[in-house]
NUZAFI-70877 format. One record per residue: residue number from 1; residue in one letter; y, z, x negated of N, C-alpha, C, CB in turn; chain. Coordinates in steps of 0.02 Angstrom, whole numbers, plus 32768, in hexadecimal, padded with zeros to 4 digits. Glycine has a CB too. Layout:
REM residues N
+-----+--------+------+------+------+-------+-------+-------+------+------+------+-------+-------+-------+--------+
! num ! residu ! n_c2 ! n_c3 ! n_c1 ! ca_c2 ! ca_c3 ! ca_c1 ! c_c2 ! c_c3 ! c_c1 ! cb_c2 ! cb_c3 ! cb_c1 ! chaine !
+-----+--------+------+------+------+-------+-------+-------+------+------+------+-------+-------+-------+--------+
! NUM !      A !    Y !    Z !    X !     Y !     Z !     X !    Y !    Z !    X !     Y !     Z !     X !      A !
...
+-----+--------+------+------+------+-------+-------+-------+------+------+------+-------+-------+-------+--------+
//
This chain:
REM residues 131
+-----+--------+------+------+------+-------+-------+-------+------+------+------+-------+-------+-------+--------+
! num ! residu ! n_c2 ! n_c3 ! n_c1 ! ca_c2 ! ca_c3 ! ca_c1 ! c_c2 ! c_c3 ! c_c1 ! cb_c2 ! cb_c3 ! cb_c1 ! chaine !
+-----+--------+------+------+------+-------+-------+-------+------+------+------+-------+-------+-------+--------+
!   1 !      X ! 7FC5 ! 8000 ! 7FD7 !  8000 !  8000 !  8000 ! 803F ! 8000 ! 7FD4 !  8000 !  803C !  802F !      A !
!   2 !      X ! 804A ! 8024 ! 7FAA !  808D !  8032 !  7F7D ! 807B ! 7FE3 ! 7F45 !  808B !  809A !  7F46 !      A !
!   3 !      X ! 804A ! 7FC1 ! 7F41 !  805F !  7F7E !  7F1D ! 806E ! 7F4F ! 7F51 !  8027 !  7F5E !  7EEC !      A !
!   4 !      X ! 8047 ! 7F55 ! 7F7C !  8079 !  7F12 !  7FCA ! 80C7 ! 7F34 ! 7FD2 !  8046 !  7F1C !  8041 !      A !
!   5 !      X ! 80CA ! 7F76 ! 7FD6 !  812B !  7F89 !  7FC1 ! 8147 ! 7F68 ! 7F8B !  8140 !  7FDC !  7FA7 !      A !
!   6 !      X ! 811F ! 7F6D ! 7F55 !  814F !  7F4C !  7F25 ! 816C ! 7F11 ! 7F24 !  813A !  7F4A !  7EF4 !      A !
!   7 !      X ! 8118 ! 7EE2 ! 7F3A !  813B !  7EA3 !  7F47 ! 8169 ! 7E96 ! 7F79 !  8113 !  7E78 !  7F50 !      A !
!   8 !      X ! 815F ! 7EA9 ! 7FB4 !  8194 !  7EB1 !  7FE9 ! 81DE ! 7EB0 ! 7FC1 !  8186 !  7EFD !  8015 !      A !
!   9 !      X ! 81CC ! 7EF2 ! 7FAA !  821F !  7F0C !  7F9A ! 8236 ! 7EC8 ! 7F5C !  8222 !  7F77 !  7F68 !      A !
!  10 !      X ! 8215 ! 7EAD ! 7F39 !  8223 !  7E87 !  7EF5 ! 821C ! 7E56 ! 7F13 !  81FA !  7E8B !  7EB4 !      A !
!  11 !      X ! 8211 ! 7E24 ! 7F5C !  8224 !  7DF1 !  7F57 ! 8279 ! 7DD9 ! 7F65 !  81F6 !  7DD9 !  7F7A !      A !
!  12 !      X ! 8276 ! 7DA1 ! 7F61 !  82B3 !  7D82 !  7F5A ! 82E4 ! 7D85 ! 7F84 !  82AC !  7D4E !  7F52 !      A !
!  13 !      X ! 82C6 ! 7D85 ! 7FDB !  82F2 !  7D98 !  801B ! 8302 ! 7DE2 ! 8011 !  82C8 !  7D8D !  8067 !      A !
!  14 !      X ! 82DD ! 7E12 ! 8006 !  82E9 !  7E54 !  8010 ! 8333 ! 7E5A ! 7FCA !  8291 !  7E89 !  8003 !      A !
!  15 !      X ! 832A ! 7E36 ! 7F98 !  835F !  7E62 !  7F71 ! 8388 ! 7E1B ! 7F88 !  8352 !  7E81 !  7F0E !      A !
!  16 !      X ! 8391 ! 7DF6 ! 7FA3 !  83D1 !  7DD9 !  7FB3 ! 83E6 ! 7DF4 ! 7FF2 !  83CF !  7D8F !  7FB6 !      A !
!  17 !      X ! 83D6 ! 7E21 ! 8033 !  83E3 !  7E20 !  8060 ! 840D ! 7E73 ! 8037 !  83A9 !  7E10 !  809D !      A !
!  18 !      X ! 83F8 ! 7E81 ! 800C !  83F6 !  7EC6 !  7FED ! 844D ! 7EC3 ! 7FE1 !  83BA !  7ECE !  7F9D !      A !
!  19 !      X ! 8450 ! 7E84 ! 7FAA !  849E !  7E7A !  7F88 ! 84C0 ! 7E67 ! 7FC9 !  84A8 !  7E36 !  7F46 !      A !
!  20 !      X ! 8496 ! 7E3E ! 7FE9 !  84E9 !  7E1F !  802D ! 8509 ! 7E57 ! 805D !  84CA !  7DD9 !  807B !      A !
!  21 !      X ! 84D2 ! 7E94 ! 805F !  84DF !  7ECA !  8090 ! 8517 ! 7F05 ! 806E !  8490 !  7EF0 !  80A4 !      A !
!  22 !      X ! 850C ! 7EFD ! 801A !  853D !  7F13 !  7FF1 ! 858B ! 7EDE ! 7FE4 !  8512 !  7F1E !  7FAE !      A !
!  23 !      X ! 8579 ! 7EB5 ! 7FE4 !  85C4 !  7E92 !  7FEE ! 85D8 ! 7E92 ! 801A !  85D1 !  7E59 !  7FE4 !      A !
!  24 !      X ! 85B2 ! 7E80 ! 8061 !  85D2 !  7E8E !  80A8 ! 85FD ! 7ED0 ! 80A2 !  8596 !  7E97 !  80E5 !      A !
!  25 !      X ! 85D5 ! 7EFF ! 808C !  8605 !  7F42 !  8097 ! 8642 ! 7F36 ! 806C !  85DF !  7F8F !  807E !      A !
!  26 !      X ! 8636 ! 7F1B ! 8038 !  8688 !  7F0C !  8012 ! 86AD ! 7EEA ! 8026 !  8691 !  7EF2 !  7FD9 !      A !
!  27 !      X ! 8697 ! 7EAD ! 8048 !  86B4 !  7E75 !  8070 ! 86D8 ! 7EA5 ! 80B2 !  866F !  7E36 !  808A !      A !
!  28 !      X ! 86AB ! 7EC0 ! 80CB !  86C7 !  7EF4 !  8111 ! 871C ! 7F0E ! 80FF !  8689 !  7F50 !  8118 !      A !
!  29 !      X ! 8706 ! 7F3F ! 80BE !  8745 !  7F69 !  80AC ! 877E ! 7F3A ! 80A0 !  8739 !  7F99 !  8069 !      A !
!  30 !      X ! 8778 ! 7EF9 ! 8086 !  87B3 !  7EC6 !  8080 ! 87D2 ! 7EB6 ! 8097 !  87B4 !  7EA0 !  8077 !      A !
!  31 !      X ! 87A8 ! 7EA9 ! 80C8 !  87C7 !  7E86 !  8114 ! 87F0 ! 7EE1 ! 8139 !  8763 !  7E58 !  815C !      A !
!  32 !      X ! 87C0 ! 7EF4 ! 8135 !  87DC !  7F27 !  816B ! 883C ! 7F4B ! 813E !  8787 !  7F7C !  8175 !      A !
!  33 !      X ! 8829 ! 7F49 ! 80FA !  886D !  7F57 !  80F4 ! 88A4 ! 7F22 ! 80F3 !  8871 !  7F78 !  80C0 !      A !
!  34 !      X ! 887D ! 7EED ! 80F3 !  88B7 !  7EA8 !  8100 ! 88D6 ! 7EBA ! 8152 !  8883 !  7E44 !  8100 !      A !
!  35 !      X ! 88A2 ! 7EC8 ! 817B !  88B0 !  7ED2 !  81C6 ! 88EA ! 7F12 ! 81BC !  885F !  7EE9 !  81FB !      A !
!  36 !      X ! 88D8 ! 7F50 ! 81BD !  88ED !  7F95 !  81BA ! 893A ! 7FA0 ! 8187 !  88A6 !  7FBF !  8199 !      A !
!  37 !      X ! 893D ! 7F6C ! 8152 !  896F !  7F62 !  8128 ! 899E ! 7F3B ! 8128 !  895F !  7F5A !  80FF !      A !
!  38 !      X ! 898F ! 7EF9 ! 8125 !  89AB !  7EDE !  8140 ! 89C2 ! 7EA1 ! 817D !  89AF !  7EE4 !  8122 !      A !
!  39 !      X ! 8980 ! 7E89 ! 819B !  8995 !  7E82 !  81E8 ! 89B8 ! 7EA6 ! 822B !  896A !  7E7A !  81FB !      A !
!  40 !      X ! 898D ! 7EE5 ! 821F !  89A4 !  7F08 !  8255 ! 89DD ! 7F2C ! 825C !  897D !  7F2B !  8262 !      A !
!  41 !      X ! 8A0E ! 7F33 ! 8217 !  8A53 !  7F58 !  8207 ! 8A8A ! 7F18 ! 8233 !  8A64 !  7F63 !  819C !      A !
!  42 !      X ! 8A51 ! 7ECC ! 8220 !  8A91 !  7EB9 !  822A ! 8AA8 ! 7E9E ! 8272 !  8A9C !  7E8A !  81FA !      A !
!  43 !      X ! 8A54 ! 7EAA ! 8296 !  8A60 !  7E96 !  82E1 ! 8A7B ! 7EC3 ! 830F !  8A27 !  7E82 !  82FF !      A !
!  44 !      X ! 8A86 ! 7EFF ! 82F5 !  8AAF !  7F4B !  82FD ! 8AED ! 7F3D ! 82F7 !  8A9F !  7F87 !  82C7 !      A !
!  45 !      X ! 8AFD ! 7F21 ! 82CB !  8B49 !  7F10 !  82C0 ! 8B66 ! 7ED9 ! 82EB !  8B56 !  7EFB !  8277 !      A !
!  46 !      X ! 8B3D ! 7EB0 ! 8308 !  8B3B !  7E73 !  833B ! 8B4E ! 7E86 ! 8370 !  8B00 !  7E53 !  8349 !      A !
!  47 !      X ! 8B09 ! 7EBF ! 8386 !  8B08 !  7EC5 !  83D6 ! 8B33 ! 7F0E ! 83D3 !  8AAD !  7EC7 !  8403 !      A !
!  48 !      X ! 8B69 ! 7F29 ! 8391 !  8BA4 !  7F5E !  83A3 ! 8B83 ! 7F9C ! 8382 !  8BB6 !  7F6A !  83FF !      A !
!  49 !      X ! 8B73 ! 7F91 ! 833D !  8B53 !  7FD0 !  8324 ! 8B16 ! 7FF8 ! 8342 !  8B84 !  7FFA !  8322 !      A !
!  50 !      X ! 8AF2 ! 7FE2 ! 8364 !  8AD2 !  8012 !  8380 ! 8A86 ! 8005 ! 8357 !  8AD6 !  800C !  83D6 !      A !
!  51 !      X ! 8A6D ! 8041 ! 8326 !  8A31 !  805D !  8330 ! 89F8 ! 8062 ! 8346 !  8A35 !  8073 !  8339 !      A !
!  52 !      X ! 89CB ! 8022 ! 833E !  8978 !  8020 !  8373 ! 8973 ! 8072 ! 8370 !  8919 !  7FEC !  8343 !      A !
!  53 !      X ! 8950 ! 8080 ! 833C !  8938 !  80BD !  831D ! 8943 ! 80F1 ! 834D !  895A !  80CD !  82DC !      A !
!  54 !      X ! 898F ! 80FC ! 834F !  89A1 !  8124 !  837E ! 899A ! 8121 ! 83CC !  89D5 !  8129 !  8370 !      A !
!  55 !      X ! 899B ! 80F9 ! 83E7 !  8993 !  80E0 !  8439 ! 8964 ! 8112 ! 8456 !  8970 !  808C !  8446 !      A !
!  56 !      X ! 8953 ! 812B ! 8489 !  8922 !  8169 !  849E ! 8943 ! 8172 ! 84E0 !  8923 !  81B3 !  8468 !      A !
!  57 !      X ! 8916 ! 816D ! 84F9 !  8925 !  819E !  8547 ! 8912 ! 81EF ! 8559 !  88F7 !  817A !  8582 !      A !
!  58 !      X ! 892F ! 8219 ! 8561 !  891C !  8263 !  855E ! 890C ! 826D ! 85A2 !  8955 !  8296 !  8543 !      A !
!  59 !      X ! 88C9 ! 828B ! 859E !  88B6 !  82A3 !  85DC ! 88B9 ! 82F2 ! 85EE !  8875 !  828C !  85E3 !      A !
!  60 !      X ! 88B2 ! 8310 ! 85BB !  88AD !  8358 !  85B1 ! 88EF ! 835C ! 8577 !  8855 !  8374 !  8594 !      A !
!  61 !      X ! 891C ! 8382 ! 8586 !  894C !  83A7 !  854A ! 892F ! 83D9 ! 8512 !  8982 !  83D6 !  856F !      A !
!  62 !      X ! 8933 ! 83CE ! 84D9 !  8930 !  83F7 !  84B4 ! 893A ! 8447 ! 84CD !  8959 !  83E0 !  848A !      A !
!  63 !      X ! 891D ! 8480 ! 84C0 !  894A !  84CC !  84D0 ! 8922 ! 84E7 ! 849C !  8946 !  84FC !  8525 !      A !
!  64 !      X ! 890A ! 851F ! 8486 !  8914 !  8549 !  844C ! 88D2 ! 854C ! 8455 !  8945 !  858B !  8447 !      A !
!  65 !      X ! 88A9 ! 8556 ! 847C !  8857 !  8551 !  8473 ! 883E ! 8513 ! 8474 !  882F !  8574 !  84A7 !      A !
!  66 !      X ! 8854 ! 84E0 ! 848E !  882B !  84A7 !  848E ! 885A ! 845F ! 8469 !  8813 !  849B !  84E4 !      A !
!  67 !      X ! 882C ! 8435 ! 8462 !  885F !  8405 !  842B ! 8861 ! 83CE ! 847C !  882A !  83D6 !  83C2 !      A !
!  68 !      X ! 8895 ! 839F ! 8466 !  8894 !  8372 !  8491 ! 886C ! 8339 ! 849D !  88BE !  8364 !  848F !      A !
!  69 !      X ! 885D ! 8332 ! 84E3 !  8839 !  82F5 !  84FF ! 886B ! 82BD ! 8519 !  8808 !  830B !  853D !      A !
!  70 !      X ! 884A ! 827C ! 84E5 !  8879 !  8243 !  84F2 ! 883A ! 820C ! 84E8 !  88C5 !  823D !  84B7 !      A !
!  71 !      X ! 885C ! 81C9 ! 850E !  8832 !  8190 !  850B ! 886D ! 8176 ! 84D2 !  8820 !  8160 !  855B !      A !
!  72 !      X ! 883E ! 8167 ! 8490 !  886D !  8136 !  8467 ! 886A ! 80F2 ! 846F !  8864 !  813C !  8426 !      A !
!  73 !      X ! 8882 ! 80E2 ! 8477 !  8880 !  8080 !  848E ! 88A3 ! 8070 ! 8464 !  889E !  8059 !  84DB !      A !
!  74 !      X ! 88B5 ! 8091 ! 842F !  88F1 !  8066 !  8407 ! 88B3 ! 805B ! 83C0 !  8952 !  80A1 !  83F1 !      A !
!  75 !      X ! 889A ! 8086 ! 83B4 !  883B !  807A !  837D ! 8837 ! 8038 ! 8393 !  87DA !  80B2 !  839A !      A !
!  76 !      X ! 8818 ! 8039 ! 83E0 !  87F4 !  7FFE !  83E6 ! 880B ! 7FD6 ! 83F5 !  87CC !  7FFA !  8403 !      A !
!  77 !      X ! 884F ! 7FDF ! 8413 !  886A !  7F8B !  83EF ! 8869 ! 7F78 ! 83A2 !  88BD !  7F7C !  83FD !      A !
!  78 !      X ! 8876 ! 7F9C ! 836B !  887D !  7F94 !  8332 ! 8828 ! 7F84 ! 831C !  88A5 !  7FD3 !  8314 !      A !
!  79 !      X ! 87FF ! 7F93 ! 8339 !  87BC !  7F8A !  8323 ! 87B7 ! 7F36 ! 8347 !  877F !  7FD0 !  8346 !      A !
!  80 !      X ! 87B4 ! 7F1E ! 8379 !  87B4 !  7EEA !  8397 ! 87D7 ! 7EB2 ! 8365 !  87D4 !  7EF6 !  83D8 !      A !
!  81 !      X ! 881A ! 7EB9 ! 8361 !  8839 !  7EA3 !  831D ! 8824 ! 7E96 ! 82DD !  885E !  7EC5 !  830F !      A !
!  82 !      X ! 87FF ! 7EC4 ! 82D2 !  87F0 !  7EDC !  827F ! 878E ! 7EA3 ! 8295 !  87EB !  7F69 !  826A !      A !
!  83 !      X ! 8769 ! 7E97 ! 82BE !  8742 !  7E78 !  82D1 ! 8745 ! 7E3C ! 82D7 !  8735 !  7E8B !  82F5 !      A !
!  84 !      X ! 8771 ! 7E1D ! 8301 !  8794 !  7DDF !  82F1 ! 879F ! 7DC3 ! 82B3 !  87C9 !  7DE2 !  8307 !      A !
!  85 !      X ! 87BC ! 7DF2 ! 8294 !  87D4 !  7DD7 !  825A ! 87A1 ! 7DBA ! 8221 !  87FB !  7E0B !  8240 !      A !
!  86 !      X ! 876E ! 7DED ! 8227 !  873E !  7DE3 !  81FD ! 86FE ! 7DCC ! 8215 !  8737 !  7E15 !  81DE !      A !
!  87 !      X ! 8719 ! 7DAD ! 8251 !  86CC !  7D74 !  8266 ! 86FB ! 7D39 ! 8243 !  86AC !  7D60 !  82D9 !      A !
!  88 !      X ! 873F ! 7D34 ! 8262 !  875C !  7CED !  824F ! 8762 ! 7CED ! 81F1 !  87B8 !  7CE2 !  827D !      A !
!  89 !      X ! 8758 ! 7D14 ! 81EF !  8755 !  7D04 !  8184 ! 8723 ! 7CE4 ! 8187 !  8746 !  7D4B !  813D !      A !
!  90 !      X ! 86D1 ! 7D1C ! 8194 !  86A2 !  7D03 !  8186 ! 8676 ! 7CD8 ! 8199 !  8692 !  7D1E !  817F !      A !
!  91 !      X ! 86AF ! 7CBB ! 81CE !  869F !  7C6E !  81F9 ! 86AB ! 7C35 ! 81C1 !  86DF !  7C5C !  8247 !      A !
!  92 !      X ! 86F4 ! 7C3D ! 81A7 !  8707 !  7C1C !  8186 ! 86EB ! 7C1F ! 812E !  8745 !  7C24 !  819A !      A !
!  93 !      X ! 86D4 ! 7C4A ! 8118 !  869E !  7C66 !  80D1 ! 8674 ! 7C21 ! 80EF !  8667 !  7CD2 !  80D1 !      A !
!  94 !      X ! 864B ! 7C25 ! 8128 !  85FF !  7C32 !  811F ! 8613 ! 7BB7 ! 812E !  85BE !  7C86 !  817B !      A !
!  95 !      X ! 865D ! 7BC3 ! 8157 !  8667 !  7B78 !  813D ! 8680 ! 7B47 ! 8101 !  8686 !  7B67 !  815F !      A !
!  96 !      X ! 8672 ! 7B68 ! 80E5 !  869D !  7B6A !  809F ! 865D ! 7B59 ! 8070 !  86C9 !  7BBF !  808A !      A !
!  97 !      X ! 8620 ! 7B80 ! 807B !  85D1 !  7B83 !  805D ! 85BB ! 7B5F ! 8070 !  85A4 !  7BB3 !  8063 !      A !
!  98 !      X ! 85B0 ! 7B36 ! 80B0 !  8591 !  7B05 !  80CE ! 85B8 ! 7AC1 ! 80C1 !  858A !  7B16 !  8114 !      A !
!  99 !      X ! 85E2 ! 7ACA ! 80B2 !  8626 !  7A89 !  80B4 ! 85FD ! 7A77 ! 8049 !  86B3 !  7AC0 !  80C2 !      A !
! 100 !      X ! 85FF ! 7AAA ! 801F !  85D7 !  7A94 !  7FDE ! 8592 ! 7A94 ! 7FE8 !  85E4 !  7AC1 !  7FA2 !      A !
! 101 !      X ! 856C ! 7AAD ! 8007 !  852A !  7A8E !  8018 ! 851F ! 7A56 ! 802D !  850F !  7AA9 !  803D !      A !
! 102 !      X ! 8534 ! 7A35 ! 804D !  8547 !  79EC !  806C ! 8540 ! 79C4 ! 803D !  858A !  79DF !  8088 !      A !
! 103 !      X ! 8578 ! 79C6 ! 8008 !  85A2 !  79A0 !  7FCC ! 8573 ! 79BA ! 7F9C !  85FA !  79B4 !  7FBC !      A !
! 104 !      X ! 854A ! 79DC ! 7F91 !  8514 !  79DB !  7F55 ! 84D9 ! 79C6 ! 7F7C !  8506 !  7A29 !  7F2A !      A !
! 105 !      X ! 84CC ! 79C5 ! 7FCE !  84A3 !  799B !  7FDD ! 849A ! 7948 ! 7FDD !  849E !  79AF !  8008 !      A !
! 106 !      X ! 84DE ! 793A ! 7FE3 !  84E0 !  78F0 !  7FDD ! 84D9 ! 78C4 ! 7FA4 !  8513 !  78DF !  7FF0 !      A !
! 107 !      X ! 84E3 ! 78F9 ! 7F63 !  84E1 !  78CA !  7F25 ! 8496 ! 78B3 ! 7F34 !  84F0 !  78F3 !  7ED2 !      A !
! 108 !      X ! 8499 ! 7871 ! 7EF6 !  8458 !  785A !  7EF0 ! 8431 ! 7869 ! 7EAC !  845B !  7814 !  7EFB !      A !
! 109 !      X ! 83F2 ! 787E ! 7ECD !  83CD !  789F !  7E9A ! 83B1 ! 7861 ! 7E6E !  8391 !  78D2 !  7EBA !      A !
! 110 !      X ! 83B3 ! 786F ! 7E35 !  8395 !  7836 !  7E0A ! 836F ! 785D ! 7DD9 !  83CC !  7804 !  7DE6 !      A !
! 111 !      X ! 8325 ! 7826 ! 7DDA !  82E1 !  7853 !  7DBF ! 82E9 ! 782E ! 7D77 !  8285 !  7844 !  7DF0 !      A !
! 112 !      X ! 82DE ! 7863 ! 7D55 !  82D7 !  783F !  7D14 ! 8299 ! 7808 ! 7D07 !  82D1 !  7875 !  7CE0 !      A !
! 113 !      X ! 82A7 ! 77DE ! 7CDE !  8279 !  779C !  7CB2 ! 8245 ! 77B1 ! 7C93 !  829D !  7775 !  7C77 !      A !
! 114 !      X ! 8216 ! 77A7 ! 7CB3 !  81D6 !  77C5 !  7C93 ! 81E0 ! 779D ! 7C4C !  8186 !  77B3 !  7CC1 !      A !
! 115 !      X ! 81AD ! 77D7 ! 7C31 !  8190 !  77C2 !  7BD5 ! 817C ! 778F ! 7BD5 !  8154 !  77E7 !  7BAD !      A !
! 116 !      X ! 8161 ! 778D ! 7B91 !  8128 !  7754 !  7BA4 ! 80CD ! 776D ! 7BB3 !  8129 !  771C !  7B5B !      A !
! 117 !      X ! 80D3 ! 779F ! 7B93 !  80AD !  77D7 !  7B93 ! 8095 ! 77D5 ! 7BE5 !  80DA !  781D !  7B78 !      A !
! 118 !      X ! 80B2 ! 77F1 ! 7BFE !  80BD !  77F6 !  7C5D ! 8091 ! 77CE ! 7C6C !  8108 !  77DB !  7C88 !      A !
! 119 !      X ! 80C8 ! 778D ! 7C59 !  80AB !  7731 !  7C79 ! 8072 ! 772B ! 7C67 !  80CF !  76E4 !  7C5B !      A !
! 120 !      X ! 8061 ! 7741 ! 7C27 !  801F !  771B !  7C14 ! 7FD8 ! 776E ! 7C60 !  8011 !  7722 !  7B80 !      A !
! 121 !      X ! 7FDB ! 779A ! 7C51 !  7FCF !  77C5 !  7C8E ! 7FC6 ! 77B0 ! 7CB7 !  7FEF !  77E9 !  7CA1 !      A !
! 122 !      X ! 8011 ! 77B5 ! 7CDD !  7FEE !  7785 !  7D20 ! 7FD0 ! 774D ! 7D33 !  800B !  777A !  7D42 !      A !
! 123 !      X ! 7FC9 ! 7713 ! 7CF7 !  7F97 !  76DA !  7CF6 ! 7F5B ! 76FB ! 7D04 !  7F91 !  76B0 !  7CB3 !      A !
! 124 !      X ! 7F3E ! 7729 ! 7CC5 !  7F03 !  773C !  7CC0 ! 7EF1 ! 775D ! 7D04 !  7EFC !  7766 !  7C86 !      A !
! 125 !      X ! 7F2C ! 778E ! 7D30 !  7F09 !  77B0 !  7D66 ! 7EFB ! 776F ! 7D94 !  7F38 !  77F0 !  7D8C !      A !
! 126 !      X ! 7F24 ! 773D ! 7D90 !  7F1D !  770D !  7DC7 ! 7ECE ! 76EC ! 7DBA !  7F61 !  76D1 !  7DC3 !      A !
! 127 !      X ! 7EB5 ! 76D1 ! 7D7D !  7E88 !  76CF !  7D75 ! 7E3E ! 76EC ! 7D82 !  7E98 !  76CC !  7D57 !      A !
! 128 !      X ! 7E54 ! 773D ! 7D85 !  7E1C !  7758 !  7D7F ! 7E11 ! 7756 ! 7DED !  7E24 !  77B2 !  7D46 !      A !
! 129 !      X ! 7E51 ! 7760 ! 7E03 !  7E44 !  775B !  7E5A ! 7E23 ! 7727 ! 7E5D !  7E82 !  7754 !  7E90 !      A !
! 130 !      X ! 7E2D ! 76F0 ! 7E51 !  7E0B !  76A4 !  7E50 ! 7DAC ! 76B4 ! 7E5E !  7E1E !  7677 !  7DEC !      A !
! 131 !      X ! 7D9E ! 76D3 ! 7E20 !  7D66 !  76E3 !  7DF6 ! 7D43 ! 7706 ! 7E3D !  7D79 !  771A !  7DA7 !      A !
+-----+--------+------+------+------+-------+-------+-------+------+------+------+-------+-------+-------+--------+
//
């Protein structure tokens, strides 16, 4: 059992799905502070300074024993945002990879000139099918 793990774990999908799930998370934090830094300061300044972050509806007031109950809607707009943003990157990444896959698919492959070595080979195999 622990050598079918190994191979598992050592083939080629498992440690590439391994690195993309580690860049995704770096890729995540990029985007999200591109969103949080600077998109969203400046659509605040658009729609009159206002703060996703902050936005909240209070249902319950704060008082000295209990903390306050609020629906934040101003998160999830900023999360909705910050989602968008980073499907449309990695819409545009993943067209960007397919757009050079294409263009290294289209060249034309050219097989090298056999020896003579080769040539004289494949006579002989042709010969021997004959046979």
């Amino acid at each position: 059992m622990l050598k079918e793990f190994k191979e598992f774990a050592l083939k080629g999908n498992v440690v590439d799905l391994a690195v993309a799930v580690i860049i995704g998370g770096a890729f995540g934090k990029i985007v999200s502070s591109l969103v949080n830094d600077l998109i969203m300061p400046l659509i605040g300044i658009i729609l009159g300074g206002i703060n996703f972050t902050d936005l909240k509806y209070v249902i319950k007031p704060a008082t000295d024993s209990a903390a306050e109950a609020a629906v934040k809607y101003g998160a999830f707009i900023q999360s909705i945002i910050d989602f968008l943003i980073i499907a449309l990157v990695i819409f545009i990444f993943i067209k960007l990879i397919s757009r050079f896959k294409r263009k290294e698919a289209s060249l034309p492959v050219s097989f090298p000139v056999p020896t003579n070595e080769e040539l004289l080979l494949t006579e002989i195999r042709d010969l021997l099918k004959e046979k």
